[in-house]
N, C-alpha and C positions, 0 to 999 in steps of 0.2 A: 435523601440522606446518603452521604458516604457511602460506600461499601467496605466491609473489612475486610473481605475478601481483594480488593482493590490495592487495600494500603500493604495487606502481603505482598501483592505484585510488582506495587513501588519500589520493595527492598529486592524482589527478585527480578525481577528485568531492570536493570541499571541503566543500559544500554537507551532506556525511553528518554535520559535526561539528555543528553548529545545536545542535542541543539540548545538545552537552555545551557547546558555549561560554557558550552563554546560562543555564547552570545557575551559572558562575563568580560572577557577579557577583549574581543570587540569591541565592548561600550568603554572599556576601559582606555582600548588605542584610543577611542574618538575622544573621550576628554582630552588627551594628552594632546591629540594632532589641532585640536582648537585654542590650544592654548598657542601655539606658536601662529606669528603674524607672517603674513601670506610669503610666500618663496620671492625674494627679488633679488636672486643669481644672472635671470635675465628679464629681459622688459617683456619678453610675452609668454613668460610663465604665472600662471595665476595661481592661486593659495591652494596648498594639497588636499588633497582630498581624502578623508577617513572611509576604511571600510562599509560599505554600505551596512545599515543594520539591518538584523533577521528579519524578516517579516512575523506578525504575529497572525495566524491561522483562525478560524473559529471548526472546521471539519479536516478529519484527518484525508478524506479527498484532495485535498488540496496540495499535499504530498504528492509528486509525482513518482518518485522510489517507494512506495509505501502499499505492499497489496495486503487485498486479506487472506491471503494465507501465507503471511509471516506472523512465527512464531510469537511476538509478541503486540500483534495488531489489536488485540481488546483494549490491551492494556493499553497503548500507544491512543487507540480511541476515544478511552475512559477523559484519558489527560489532556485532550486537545477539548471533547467539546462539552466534558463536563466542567474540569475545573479550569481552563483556558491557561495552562502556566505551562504550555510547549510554542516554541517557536521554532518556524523553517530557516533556512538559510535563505537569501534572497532570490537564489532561482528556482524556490520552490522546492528542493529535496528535502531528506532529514539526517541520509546516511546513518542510517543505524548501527551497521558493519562496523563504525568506527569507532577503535576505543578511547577508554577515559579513565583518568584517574583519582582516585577518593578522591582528591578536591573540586573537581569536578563536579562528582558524585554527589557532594555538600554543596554545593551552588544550585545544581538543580533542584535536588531536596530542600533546600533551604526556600527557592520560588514556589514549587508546589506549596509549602506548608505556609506561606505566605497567603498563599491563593484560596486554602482550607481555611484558613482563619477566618477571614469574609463571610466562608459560608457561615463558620462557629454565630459570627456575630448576628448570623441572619436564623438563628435558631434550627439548622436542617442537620447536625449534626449528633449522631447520639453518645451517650458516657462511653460505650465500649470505642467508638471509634475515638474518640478525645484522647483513652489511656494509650490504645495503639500509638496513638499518635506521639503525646510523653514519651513512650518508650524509645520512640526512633528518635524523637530529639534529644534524647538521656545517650541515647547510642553515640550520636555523631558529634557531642556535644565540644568536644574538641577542637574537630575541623570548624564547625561553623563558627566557633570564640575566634580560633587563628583568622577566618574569612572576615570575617568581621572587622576585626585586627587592623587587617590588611586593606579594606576599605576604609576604613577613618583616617591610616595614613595617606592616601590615597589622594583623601579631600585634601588633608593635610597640603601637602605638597602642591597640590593644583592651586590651593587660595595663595602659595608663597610666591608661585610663579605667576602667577595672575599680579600681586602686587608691586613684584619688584622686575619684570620685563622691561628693556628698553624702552620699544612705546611698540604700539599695536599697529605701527601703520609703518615704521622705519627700521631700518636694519642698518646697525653700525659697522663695517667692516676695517681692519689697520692692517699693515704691513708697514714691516719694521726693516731697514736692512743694514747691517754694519758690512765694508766691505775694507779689507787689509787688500791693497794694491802694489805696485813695484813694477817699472819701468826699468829693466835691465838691459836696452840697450835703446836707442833711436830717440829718444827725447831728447827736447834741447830747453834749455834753464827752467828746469824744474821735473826733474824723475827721482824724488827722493820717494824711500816709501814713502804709503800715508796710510790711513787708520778713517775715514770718512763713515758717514750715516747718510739716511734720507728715511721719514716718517710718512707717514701717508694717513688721512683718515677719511674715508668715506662713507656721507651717509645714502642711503638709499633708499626713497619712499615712493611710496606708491598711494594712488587716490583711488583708483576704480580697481586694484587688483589684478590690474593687465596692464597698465601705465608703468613708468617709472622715473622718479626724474633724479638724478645722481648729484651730489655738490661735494667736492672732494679738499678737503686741505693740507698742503705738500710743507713741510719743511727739511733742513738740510744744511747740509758743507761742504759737497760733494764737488771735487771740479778736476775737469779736465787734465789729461795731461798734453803738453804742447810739443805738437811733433812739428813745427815749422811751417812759415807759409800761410800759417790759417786753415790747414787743411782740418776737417772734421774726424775723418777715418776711423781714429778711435775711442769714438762715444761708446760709451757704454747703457745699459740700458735705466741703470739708476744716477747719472751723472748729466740726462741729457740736457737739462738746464744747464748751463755753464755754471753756476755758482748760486744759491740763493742765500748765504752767508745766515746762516741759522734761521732766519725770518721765517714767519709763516705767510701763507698766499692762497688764494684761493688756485688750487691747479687742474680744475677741470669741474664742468659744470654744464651738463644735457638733459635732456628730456628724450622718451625713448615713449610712443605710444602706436595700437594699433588702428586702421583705419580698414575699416571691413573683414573677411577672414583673411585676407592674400597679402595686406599692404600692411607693414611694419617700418612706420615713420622717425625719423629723427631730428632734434635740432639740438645744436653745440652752441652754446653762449659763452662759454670760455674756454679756449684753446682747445677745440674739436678738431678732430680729427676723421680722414676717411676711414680708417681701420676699426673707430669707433663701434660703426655697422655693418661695414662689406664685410664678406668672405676675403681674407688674406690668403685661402690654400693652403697654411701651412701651422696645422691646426697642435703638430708635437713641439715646435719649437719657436712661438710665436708668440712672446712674451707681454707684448700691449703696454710696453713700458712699465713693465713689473719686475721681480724678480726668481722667477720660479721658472724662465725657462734659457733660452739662448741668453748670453752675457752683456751681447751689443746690439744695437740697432739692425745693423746690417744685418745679424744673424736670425734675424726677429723674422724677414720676410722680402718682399720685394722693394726696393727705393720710391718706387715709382708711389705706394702708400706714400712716403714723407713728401710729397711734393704738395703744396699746400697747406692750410692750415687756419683755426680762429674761430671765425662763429660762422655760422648757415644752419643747414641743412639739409636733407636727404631723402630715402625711402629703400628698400628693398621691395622688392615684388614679386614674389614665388607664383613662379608660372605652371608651375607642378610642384610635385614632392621632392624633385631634386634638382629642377632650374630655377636658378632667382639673377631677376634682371635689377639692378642695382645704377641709381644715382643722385649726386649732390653736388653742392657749389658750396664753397666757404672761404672767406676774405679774411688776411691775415691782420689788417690796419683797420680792423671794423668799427672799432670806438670812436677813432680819431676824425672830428667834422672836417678837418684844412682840404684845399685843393689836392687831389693826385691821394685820396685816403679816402675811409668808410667804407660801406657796406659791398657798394659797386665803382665806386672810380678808383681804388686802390689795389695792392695785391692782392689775386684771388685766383683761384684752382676751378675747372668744374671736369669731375669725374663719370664715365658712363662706364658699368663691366657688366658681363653678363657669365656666370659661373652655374659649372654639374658638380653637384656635391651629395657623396652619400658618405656613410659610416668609415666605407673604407678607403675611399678615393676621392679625386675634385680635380677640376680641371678651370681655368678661367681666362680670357683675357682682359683688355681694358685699357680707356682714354682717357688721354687727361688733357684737356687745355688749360693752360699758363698764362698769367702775368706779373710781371714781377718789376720792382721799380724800386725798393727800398734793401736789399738783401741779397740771399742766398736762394738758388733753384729748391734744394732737398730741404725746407726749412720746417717743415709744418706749422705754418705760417706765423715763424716768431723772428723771423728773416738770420735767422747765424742756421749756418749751415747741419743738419743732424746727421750726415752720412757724406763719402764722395770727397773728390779732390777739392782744392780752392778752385782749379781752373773749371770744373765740371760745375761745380755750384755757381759761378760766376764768371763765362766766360768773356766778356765786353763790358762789365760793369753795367750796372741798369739806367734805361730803361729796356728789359729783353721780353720777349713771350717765347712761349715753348710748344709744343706736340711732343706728347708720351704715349708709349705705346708700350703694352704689358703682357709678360705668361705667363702663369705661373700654376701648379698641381704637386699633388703627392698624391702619395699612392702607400698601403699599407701591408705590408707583405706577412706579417705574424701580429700577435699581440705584441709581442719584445720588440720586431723593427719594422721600420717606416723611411721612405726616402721620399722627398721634397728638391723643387727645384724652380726656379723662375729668368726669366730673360727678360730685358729691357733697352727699349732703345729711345730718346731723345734727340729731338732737332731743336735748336736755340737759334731764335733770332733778335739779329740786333735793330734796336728802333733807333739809334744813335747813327746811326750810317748804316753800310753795307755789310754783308758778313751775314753768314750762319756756323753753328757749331752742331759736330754732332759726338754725343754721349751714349756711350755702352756703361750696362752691368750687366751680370747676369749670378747664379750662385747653386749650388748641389750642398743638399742638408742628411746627413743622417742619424736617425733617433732611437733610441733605444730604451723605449718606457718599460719600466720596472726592473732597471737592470740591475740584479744582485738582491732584490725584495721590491713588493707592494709600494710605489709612490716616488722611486727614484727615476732617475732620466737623465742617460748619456748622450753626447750630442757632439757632432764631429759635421764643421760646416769649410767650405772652400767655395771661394768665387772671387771677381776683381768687382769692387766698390767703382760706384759712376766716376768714368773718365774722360779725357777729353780726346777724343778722336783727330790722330795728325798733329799735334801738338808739338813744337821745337821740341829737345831733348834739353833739358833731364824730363821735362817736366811730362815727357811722352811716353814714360815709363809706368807700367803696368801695377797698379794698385791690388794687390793680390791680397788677400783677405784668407786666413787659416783659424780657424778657433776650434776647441776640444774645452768639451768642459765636462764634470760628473756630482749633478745634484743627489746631495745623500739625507733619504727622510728622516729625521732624529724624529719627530715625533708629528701630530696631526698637524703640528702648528707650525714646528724650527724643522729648518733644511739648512744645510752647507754644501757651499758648491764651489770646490777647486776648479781652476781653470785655466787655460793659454790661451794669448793673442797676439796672432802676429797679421801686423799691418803695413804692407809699403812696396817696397818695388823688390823683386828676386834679383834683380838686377842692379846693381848700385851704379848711379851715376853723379856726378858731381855731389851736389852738397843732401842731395835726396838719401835716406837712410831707412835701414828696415826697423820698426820699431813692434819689441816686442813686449808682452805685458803678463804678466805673474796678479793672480786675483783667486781671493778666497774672502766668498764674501757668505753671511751668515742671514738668511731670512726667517724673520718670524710675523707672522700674519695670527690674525682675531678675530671674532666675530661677536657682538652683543642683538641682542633679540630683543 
């Protein structure tokens, strides 16, 4: 039978409920975190994981915090192995010490008298302890109507998100970006302002929960402005298409899975990219063709990433915790059966780098062998050039191959700033006759996350865009590269990001001009579950 002496104890040592109270809201995270479909931010993130739950005890032994000469050890006794309605935390403590409040207090009490009732029904319990019992639920009767309350909206809520969820296996993400433009000086037929967009929507699923395979759909108005010659210089990072005239298109489409604990594989089926999976080094201002960080290409990271492009595939391969040796091969002309096209007889990249990367720094080099027969060197492999002079992108007309050689690191000095920087150099050769060319860039970035509040980022980048080494004059003139930009969070979703760019030669020579750009562009991104 009960004790009543017991059920006074209930109400004076409170302190015994601890662990059932604090199990409430535990079980409650874990409904919540099962209702969301698994994390796929990245391909070898697998689905969160809820608070482990308390263990349920049968001897108050089993408590490692727990001796008997604390003060309220009988009672804490009574409760674990008479009426089983105490639980530990998972590493076996109970923390007594710690306090709680009335609501609490009605949780726990509310399981105990849960757990008395069983006995009621098993006839072990006598009238005097029943009334005691009334009495305490007449006492608390308030908190446990509100507890109560508070669990039926509970379900409430859980059954609404359960029904109307995206889907259980995909995560929708958008970014939106309106971008007002103005070419104030160096364009030629055609620097008026303009007012462009570009949509983005990608979905992202996953089949084993550590897979992922991405299919993205782009549309847009976004184009260029023409600084002469055909040179790229300044692409920006949401115009890098030249133009898709509102249409929609599928703009990117891979697969991202793991292959043992160390190998994190990749294949690009549409317009893949190296940067897709390597380390780029330059982790504050290295926007991946989006628009939440650097403005342009150039400013994104090193050149030697755009060389290339299409479909293949790759691997990373962490040799430790903070070395990953990394390589891929991807053909720009991979659909096309004709002679001098497909997967291997057409233009194609193959990449080797081997990168140190921790939280606060990274260091990397890298190779790339080229061929190129239908286009531009820096093309990611859509053959118009994404970065670099016309003569660097194309110094002999194709058929050329190339050797690239890469460096690139940051290093992070505070939370607020971080400096970034990378060198490169190319040799181009010609298969049409004699001749080789050789291409420098190289670039210095500085970042300033969180400047002015939580989620903003200033960025001040200088370097000269791939050029063509020895080259007659004008055309030997030094492609200098300046941009400053200042993304401002409006809220979890919209940023606006004023900015300057100037591209071309410091030096004016003949018909070559320095061209510069005025840009205030407005991103908002989404996410459905």
């Amino acid at each position: 039978m009960v004790s009543l002496t017991l059920i006074h104890q209930l109400c004076r040592y409170s302190s015994v409920f601890l662990s059932v109270l604090l199990a409430a809201p535990v079980l409650a995270q874990t409904a919540r975190l099962n209702l969301q479909p698994d994390n796929l931010t990245s391909p070898n993130t697998t689905s969160p994981s809820p608070d482990p739950a308390m263990a349920q005890i049968t001897s108050v032994s089993q408590l490692s915090d727990v001796k008997p000469t604390d003060w309220a050890f009988e009672a804490l006794q009574s409760l674990v192995e008479r009426y089983g309605c105490i639980v530990g935390y998972p590493n076996r403590t109970f923390r007594g010490d710690q306090p709680l409040s009335r609501w609490e207090f009605a949780a726990g009490l509310n399981a105990c008298l849960n757990s008395i009732e069983r006995l009621i029904s098993d006839g072990k319990v006598t009238k005097e302890d029943i009334d005691t019992l009334k009495r305490l639920t007449e006492q608390f009767r308030t908190e446990l109507s509100t507890l109560g309350a508070k669990v039926d909206n509970l379900e409430t809520r859980v059954a609404f998100l359960e029904n109307h969820q995206f889907s259980t296996t995909t995560k929708l993400n958008g970014e939106v970006i309106f971008a007002l433009t103005d070419a104030f000086q160096g364009a030629q037929n055609g620097s008026n302002s303009v007012f462009q967009y570009r949509v983005r929507l990608l979905q992202s699923t996953t089949f084993t929960g550590k897979d992922q395979l991405n299919t993205r759909l782009d549309a847009g108005n976004a184009t260029r402005f023409n600084l002469g010659n055909g040179t790229p210089e300044g692409t920006q990072t949401f115009n890098l298409v030249p133009t898709l005239n509102n249409g929609v298109s599928i703009g990117w489409m891979s697969y991202y899975f793991p292959i043992g604990d160390r190998i994190d594989a990749y294949v690009g089926a549409v317009n893949g990219v190296f940067y897709d999976y390597m380390p780029t080094l330059n982790p504050y201002l290295d926007s991946e063709n989006g628009g939440g960080k650097a403005l342009t290409q150039f400013g994104s990271g090193n050149p030697i990433y755009q060389i290339g492009g299409g479909a293949g595939g790759g691997f990373n391969y962490r040799l430790t915790d903070k070395w990953i040796a990394s390589v891929g091969y991807l053909a720009g002309n991979h659909a096309n059966p004709v002679p001098g096209a497909g997967l291997f007889n057409g233009e194609y990249a193959a990449m080797a780098q081997i990168a140190w990367v921790d939280s606060q720094a990274g260091f990397g080099i890298n190779y790339v062998r080229a061929y190129q027969n239908r286009g531009d060197l820096f093309d990611i492999g859509s053959s118009f050039g994404i970065v670099g002079t016309a003569q660097a992108n194309n110094p002999f007309g194709t058929p050329f191959t190339s050797d690239s050689f890469g460096a690139q690191g940051f290093f992070t000095f505070s939370p607020g700033f971080a400096l970034n920087g990378f060198f490169g150099y190319t040799n181009s050769n010609n298969l049409q006759g004699n001749g080789s060319a050789n291409i420098w860039y190289y670039g210095l970035g500085f970042a300033f996350p969180d400047l002015g509040k939580a989620g903003n980022l200033g960025g001040l980048i200088f370097g000269v865009q791939p050029y063509l080494a020895n080259n007659p004059a004008p055309a030997n003139d030094m492609p200098f590269h300046i941009e400053a930009f200042y993304k401002y969070q409006v809220t979890n979703n919209i940023s606006i990001t004023p900015g300057v760019i100037s591209v071309g030669s410091l030096i004016l020579r003949g018909q070559k001009e320095l061209m510069r750009v005025r840009e205030k562009n407005t991103g908002i991104t989404f996410s459905l579950k």
